[in-house]
C-alpha positions as semicolon CSV with decimal commas, in nm:
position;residue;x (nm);y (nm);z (nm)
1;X;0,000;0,000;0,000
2;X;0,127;0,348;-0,094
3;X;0,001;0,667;0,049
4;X;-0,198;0,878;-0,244
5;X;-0,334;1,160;-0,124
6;X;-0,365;1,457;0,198
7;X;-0,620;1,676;0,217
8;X;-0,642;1,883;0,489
9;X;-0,994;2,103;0,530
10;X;-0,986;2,506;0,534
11;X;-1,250;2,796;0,621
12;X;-1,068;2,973;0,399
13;X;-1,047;2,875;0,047
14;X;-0,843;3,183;-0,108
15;X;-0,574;3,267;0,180
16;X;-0,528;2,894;0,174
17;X;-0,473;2,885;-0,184
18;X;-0,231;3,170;-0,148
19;X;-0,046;3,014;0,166
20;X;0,024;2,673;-0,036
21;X;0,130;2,856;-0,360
22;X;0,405;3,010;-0,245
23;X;0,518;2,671;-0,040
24;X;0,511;2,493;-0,344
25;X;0,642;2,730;-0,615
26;X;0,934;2,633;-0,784
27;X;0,901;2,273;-0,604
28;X;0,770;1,945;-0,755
29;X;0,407;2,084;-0,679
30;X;0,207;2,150;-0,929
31;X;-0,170;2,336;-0,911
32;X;-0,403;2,129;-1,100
33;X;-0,778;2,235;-0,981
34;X;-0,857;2,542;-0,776
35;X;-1,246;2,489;-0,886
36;X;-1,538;2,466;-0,662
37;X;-1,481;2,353;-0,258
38;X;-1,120;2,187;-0,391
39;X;-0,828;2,292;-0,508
40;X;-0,571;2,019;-0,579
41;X;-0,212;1,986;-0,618
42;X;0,024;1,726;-0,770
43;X;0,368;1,588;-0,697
44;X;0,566;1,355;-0,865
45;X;0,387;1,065;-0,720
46;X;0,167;1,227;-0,433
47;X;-0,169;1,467;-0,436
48;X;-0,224;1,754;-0,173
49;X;-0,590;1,940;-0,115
50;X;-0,713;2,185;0,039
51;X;-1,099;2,133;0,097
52;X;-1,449;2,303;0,232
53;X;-1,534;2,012;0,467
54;X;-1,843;1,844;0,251
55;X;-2,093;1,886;0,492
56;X;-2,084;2,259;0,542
57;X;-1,951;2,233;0,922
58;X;-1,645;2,395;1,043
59;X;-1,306;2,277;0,935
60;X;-1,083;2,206;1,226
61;X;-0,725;2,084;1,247
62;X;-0,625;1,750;1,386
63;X;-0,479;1,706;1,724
64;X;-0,180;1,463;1,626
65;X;-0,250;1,506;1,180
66;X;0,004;1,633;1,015
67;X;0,143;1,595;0,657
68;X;0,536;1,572;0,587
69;X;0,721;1,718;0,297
70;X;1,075;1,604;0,208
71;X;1,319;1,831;0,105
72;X;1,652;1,920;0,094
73;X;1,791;2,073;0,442
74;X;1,817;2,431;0,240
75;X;1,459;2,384;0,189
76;X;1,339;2,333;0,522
77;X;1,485;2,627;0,614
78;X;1,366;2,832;0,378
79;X;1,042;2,683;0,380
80;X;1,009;2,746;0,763
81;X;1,100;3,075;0,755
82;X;0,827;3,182;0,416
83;X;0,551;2,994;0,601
84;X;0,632;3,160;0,877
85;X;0,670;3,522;0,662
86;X;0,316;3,421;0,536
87;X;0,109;3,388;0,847
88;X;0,235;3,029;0,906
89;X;0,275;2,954;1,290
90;X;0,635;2,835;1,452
91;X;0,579;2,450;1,574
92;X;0,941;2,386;1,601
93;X;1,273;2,564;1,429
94;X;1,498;2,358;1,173
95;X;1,680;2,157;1,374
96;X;1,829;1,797;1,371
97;X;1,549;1,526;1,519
98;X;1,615;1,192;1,558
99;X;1,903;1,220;1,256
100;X;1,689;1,408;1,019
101;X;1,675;1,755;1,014
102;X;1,351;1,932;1,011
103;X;1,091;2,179;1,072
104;X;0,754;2,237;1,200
105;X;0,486;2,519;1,104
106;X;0,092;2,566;1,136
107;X;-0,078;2,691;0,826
108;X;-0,393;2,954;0,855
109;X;-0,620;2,653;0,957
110;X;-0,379;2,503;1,190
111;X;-0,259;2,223;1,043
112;X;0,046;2,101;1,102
113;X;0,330;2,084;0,851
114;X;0,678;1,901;0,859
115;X;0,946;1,996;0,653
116;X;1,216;1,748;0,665
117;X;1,548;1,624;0,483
């Protein structure tokens, strides 16, 4: 079994769209819906969304979800610090954890990112 997909849910839509462009621009990311309640992105081999929770209730972040992104160790940092630039919440600074060096960050809804090497 191989992972597919994330979606995380947002109240939101635009600054969410916004937040998530700028992570993934000039990475392996690419946008490939921003229609209706999802907009979608694709890696090489992986999805990400950003969703209006289907039944019209509140989106709320997970305590314990989290989606991880693997980059190089120049990217974490620099993807901590934009998320961070962007409204992006400080959930732990690039550091070495466990032998990998990473980073944490909350995005406008919450969630939990990890960027790590």
């Amino acid at each position: 079994m191989k992972m597919n997909y994330f979606v995380f849910g947002t109240n939101n839509m635009n600054a969410a769209v916004e937040f998530y462009d700028l992570i993934f621009k000039g990475g392996e990311m690419t946008k490939l819906n921003n229609e209706g309640r999802m907009t979608l992105w694709a890696g090489t081999d992986f999805f990400f969304a950003l969703a209006e929770p289907f039944d019209g209730k509140q989106a709320t972040a997970g305590n314990g979800t989290m989606v991880g992104f693997n980059v190089s160790a120049s990217e974490v940092k620099r993807l901590h610090q934009l998320a961070l630039s962007i409204g992006g919440t400080d959930e732990g600074k690039p550091s070495i954890r466990s032998d990998r060096f990473s980073a944490y960050v909350r995005d406008l809804d919450g969630n939990k990112i990890c960027f790590f090497e």
